[in-house]
N, C-alpha and C positions, 0 to 999 in steps of 0.2 A: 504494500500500500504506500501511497506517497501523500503527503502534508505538507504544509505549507507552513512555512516557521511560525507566523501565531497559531495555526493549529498544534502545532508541537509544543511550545510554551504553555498552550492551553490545556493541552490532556498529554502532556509526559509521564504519568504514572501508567495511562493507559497503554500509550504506545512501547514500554519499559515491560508492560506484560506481553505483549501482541510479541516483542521480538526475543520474550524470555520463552515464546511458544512454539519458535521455529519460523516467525514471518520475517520478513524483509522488511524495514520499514526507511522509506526512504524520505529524507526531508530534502522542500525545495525550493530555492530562493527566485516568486516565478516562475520561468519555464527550466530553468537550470536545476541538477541536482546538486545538494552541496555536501549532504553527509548520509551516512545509511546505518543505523542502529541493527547490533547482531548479537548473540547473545556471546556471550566469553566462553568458549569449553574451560571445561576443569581441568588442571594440567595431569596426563598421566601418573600415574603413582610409580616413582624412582628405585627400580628394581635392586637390590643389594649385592654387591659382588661378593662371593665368596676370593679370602685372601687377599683383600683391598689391602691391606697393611704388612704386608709381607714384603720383606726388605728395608722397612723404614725403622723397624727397632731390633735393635740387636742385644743379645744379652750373653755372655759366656757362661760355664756349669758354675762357674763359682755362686751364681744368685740361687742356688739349689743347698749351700753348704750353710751348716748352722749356726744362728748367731751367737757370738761370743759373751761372757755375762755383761762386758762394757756396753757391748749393743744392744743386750734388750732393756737396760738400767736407762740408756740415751732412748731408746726409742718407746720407753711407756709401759713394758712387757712386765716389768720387775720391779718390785719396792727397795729401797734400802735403809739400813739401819745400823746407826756408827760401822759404816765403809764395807760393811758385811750385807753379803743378797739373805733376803728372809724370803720362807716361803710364805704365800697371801695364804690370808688366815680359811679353814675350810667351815667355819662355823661362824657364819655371817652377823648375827647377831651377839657373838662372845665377841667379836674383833671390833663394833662397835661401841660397846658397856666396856671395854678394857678402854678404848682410847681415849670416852668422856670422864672418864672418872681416872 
């Protein structure tokens, strides 16, 4: 269908359905066309490559080797207490009532 720019200012919601329905709608300044309203497709869905990341990080056997007691004291694994690893306490509510009091 074709319209005429004050028709198009005048019913834009309509002609926004008409071409979300699969119509053409073509607006026209006069005898001239100036624009043509289409609906947007959805952009396909971006299929995932298996081994996209292959090559990009590398890592040697050593990150498979266990950590030392300095490593897990530094990284949060492990409590200390005057310079000695302690093991965390297994009775969760005794390790609380010992360290309020």
């Amino acid at each position: 269908m074709a319209y005429t720019v004050h028709q198009a200012k005048t019913h834009f919601s309509r002609l926004l359905k008409e071409a979300e329905a699969g119509e053409e709608v073509i607006v026209m300044r006069g005898d001239k066309p100036v624009a043509k309203l289409v609906p947007i497709e959805p952009p396909a869905p971006r299929r995932r490559m298996i081994g996209g990341f292959e090559g990009l990080v590398s890592a040697d056997d050593s990150v498979f080797d266990p950590l030392t007691d300095e490593q897990m004291v530094e990284y949060g694994f492990a409590t200390m207490r005057n310079g000695e690893l302690v093991e965390p306490a297994k009775d969760f509510d005794f390790a609380v009532s010992k360290r309020a009091g």
